[in-house]
C-alpha positions in Angstrom: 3.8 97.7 5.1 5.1 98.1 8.9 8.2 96.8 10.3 8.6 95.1 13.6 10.1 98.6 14.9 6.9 100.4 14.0 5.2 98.2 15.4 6.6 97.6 18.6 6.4 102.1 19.1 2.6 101.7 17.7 1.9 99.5 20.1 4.1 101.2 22.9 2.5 104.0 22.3 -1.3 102.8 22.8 -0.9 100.2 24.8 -2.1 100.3 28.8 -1.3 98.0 32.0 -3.8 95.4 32.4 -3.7 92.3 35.3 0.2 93.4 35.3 1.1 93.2 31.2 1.0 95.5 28.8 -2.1 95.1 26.4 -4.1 97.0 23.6 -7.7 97.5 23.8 -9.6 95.9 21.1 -11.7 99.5 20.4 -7.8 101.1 20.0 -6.6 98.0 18.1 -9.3 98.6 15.4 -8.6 102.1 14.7 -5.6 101.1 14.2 -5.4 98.3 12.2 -8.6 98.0 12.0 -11.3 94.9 12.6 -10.7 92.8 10.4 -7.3 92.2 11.1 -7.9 92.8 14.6 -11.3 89.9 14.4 -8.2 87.8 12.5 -5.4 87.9 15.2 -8.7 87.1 18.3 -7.1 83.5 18.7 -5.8 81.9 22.1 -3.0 83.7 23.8 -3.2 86.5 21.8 -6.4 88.1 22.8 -7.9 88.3 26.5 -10.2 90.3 28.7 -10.4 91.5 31.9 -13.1 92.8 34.0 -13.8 94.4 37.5 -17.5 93.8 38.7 -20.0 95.0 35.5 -17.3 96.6 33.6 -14.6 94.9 31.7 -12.2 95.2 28.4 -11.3 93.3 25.2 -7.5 93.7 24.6 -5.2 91.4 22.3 -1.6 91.1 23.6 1.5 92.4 22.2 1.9 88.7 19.6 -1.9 89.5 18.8 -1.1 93.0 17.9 1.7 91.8 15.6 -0.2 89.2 14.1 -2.9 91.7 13.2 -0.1 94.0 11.5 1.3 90.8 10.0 -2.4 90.3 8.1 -2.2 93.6 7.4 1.5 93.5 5.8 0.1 90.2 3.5 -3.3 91.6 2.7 -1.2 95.2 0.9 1.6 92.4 -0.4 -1.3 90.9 -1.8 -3.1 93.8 -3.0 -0.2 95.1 -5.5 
């Protein structure tokens, strides 16, 4: 299971500027944690995008990230 201290340095750590906050790509999220507690933390305010002309990015916000690492933490409590 990951504390919030690993958590905040994972996400610190892979995390990029967008629009002026800091935010994790959805493509880094899921190696990470991957999708399907990534496709569980896509909910308002915690997942975004931005885009410049035909090219833009998925990201989830640092409460998105820990929400994914939170289903993460209950789905291995869960497993024992």
């Amino acid at each position: 299971m990951m504390n919030k201290e690993k958590a905040t340095n994972i996400f610190e750590n892979n995390s990029c500027l967008i629009n002026g906050r800091d935010v994790i790509p959805i493509s880094v999220a899921d190696e990470i944690v991957g999708p399907e507690a990534v496709k569980f933390a896509k909910q308002p305010g915690m997942f975004n995008g931005f885009g410049i002309g035909d090219t833009s990015v998925s990201y989830l916000t640092k409460e998105g990230f820990f929400m994914a690492v939170s289903y993460l933490n209950v789905k291995e409590y869960s497993d024992k």
